[in-house]
C-alpha positions as CSV (number, residue, x, y, z in Angstrom):
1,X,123.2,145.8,122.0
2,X,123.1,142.2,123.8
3,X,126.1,140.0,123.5
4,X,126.3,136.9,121.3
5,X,127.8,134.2,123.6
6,X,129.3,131.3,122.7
7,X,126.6,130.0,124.9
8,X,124.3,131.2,122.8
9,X,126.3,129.7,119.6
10,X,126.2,125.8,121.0
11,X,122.6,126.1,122.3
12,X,120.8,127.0,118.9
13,X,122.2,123.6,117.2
14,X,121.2,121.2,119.7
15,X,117.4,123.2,119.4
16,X,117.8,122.5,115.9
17,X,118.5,118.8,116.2
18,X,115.3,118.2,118.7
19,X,112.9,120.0,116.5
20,X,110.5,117.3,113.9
21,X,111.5,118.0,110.6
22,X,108.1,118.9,107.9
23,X,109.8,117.2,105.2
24,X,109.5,114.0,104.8
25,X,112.2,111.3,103.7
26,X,112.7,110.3,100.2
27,X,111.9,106.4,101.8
28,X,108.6,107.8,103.0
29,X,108.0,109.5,99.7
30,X,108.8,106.2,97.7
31,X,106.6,104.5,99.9
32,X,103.6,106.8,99.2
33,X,104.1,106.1,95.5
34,X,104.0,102.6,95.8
35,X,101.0,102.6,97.8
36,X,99.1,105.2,95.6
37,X,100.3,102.8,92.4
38,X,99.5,100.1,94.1
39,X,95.7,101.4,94.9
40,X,95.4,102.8,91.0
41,X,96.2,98.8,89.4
42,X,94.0,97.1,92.3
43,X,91.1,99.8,90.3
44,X,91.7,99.1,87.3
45,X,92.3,95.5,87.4
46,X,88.8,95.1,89.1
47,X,87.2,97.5,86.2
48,X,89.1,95.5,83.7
49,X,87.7,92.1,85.0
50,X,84.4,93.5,86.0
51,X,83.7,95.6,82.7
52,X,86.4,94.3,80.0
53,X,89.3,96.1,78.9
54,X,88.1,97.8,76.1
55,X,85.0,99.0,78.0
56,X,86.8,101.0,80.7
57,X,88.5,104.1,80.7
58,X,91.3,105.9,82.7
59,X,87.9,108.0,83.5
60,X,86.3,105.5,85.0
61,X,89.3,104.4,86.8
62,X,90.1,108.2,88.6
63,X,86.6,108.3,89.4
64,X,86.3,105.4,91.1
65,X,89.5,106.5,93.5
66,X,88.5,110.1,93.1
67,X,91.2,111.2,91.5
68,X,92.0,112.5,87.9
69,X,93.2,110.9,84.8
70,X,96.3,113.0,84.9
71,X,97.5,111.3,87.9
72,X,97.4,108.2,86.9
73,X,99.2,108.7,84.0
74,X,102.2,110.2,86.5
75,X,102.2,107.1,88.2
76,X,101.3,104.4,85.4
77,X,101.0,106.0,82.2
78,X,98.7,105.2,79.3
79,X,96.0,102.2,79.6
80,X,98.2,100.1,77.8
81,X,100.7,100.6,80.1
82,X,98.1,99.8,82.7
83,X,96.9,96.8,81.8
84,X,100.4,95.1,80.5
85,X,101.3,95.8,84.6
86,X,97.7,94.5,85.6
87,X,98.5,91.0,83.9
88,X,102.2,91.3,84.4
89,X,101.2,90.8,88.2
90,X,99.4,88.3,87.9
91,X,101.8,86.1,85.6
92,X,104.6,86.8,88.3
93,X,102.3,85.6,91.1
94,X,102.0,82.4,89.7
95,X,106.3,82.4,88.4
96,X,107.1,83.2,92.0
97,X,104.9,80.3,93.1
98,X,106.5,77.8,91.1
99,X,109.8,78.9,91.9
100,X,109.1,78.6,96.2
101,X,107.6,75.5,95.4
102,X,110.5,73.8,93.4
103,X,113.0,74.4,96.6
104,X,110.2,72.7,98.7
105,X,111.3,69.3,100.5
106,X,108.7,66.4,99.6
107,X,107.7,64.0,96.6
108,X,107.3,65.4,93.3
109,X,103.3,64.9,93.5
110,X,103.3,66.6,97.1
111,X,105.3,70.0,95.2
112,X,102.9,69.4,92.3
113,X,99.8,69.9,94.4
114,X,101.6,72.5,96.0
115,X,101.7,74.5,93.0
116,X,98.3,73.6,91.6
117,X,96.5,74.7,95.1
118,X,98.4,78.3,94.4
119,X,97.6,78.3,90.8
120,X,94.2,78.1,91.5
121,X,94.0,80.7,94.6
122,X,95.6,83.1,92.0
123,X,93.2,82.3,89.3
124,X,90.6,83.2,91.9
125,X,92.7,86.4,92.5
126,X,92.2,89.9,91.0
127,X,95.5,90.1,88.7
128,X,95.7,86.5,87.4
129,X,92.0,86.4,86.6
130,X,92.5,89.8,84.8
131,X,95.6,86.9,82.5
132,X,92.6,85.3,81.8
133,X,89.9,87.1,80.9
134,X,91.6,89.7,78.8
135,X,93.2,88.7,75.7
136,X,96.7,89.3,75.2
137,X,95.7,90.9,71.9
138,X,94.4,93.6,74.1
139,X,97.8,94.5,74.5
140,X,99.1,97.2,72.7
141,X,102.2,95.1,70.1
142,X,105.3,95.9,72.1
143,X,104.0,94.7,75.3
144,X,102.8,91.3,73.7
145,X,106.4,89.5,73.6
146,X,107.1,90.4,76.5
147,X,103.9,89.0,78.2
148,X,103.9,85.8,76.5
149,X,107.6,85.3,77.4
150,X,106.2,85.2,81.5
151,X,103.3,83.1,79.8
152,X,105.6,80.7,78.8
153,X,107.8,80.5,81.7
154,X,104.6,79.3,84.0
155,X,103.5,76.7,81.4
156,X,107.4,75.4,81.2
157,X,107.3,75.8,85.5
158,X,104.3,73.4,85.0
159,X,106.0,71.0,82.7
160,X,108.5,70.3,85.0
161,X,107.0,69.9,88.0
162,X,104.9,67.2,86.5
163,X,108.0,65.5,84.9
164,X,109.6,65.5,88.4
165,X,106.5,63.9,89.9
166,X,106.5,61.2,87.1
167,X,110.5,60.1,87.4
168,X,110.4,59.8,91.0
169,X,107.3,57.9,90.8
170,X,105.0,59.8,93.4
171,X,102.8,60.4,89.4
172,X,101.5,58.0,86.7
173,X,101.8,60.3,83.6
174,X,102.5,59.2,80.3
175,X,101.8,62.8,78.1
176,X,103.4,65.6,80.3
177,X,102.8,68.6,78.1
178,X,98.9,67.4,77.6
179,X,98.6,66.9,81.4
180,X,99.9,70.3,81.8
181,X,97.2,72.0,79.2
182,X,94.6,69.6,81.1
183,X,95.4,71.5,84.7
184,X,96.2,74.6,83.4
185,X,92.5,74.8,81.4
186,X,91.3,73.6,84.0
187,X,92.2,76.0,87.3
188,X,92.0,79.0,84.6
189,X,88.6,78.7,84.3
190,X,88.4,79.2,88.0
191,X,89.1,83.0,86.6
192,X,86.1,83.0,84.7
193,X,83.2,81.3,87.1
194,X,84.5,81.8,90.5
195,X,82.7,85.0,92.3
196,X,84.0,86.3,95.6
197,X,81.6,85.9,98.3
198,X,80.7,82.4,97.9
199,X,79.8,79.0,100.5
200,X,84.1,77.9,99.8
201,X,87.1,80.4,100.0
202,X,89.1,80.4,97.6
203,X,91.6,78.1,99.4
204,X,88.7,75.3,99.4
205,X,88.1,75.7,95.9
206,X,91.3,75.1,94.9
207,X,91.9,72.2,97.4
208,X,89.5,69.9,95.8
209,X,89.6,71.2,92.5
210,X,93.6,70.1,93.1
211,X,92.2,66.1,94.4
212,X,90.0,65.6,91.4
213,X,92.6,66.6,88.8
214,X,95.5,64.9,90.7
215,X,93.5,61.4,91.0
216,X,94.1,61.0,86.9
217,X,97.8,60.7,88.0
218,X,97.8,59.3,91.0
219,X,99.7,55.6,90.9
């Protein structure tokens, strides 16, 4: 019978350690979610706008990643569910520009044009133009107050970024919550006419769209 050494004891360990484990770690796990989430909303937000809400299944969805239903009800849920995150995106795209923009040095018009330039590039966007050209009564009725709570949080974002330009005098306004429904109809409709592709990017767009609506106000 051969010996077992101590040798042979403090050797196996350290061949342990060296060896690749198969598994991998919970981070690389979460991170595969995300990205296999992330690929199912980028799907269905382009059916959504493409086709309409109503128009598009969780079938058509799987089969354009080659997946099943099933799966993305594991990692979404119910189409609902799906589109309340689709447009949930794209409202947070625009809060988290207005909130970046508000800490930004500069006159209140420069931070106003700041925002407007992004409000547009999102509008020309896959998750912001899915805000506007589905109907929040698409939602199902739980996920409606919730939506129009973010809704509301951009148009008050708006609001006061436009105030700010007009008391530090960088903007001639005299009606800041009509001004704000003039811009805000205005770059939304970006969502609706703009196709990718095109002679501008979507930066230029929004650029001049920004100097035309901005001259109104301009002292």
């Amino acid at each position: 019978m051969t010996a077992y050494t101590r040798q042979d004891n403090d050797t196996a360990p350290a061949m342990n350690k060296s060896a690749a484990s198969p598994f991998r770690t919970a981070q690389q796990r979460e991170a595969d979610r995300a990205s296999k989430r992330d690929a199912v909303l980028l799907a269905a937000v382009r059916l959504f706008n493409e086709r309409g809400f109503h128009a598009t299944s969780l079938d058509d969805v799987a089969a354009s990643l080659g997946v099943t239903k099933p799966l993305i009800y594991h990692y979404l849920g119910t189409k609902d569910q799906v589109l309340f995150e689709c447009m949930r995106i794209g409202l947070q795209q625009l809060r988290e520009a207005a909130e970046a923009v508000a800490r930004q040095p500069g006159t209140g018009m420069e931070r106003l044009k700041t925002f407007l330039r992004r409000y547009a590039e999102c509008m020309m966007d896959d998750f912001s133009r899915c805000v506007i050209r589905t109907n929040d009564e698409a939602l199902a009725p739980d996920s409606r107050p919730p939506f129009r709570a973010l809704k509301a949080e951009v148009d008050v974002s708006l609001r006061n970024l436009i105030a700010a330009a007009a008391a530090d005098g960088s903007a001639r306004v005299k009606d800041v919550k009509l001004t704000a429904f003039t811009f805000a109809g205005a770059l939304n409709w970006t969502a609706r006419w703009h196709e990718p592709g095109g002679l501008l990017q979507p930066e230029e767009i929004a650029a001049r769209m920004v100097e035309i609506l901005t001259q109104g106000i301009t002292p």
